[in-house]
N, C-alpha and C positions, 0 to 999 in steps of 0.2 A: 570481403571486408578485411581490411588493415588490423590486423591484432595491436601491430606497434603504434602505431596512430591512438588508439583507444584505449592502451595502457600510460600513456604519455597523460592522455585527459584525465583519469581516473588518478593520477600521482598529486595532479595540480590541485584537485577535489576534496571538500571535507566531507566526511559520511556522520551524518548525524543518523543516531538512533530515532527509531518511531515514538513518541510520546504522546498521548491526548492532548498534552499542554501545546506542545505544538502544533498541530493539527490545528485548535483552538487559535492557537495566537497568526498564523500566516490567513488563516480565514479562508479555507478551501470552499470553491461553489463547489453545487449539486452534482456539475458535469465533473468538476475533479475528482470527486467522493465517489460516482459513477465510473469512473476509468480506473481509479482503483481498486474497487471492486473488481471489476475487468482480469486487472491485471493479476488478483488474488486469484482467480479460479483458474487461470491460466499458469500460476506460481503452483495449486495444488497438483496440478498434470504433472508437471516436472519436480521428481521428488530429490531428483540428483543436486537442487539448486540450495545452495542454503541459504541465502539473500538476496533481497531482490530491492532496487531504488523504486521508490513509491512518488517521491515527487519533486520538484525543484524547490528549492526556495528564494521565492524573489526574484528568480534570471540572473540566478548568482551561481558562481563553482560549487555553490553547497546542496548538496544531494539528502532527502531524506529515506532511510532505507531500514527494512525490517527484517529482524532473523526469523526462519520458520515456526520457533517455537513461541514469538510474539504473535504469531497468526491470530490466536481464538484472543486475547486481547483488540485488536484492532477490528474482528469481526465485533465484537460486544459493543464497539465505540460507532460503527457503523452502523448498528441496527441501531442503537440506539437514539440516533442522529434522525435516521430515517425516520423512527416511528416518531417524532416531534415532529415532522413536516407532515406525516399521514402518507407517506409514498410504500405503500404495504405491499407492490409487487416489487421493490427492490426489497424487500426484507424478507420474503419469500426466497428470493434468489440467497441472500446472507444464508438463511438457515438450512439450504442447501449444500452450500459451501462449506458450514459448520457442520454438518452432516459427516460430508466428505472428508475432513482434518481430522474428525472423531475415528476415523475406521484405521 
């Protein structure tokens, strides 16, 4: 991989913060809210990382992306999200996760 290539992209980029409001307002499906998860238990392994992009917004340069210590926030909005749909082995997997950030 090109370093310089991907820091050229990354300069053009706005990095918006994670907010429920957001989350809320771009209207993430199931399988988004699913891959982020994904991507959160894979964020927990690597603890060297302190941010990680969560998701695009729109198919535009704008990136949404969350610091480590917003973690158990977005865990909260996730289960919470889950358990109104009744999908209760993804919320099993959340409180796993949560598990793991606590130690």
């Amino acid at each position: 991989m090109n370093f310089n290539i991907l820091k050229k992209k990354n300069k053009n980029c706005v990095r918006v913060e994670w907010s429920d409001e957001i989350f809320d307002s771009i209207q993430l499906t199931d399988f988004d809210l699913e891959t982020i998860m994904i991507t959160l238990i894979d964020f927990e392994k690597k603890k060297s990382v302190k941010d990680i992009v969560l998701a695009n917004y729109k198919n535009t340069p704008i990136y949404i992306v969350i610091k480590r210590d917003k973690v158990q926030e977005l865990l909260d909005y996730l289960l919470s999200k889950f358990t109104q749909e009744e999908k209760y082995e993804l919320c099993h997997q959340i409180n796993l996760i949560r598990y793991d950030y606590s130690k």
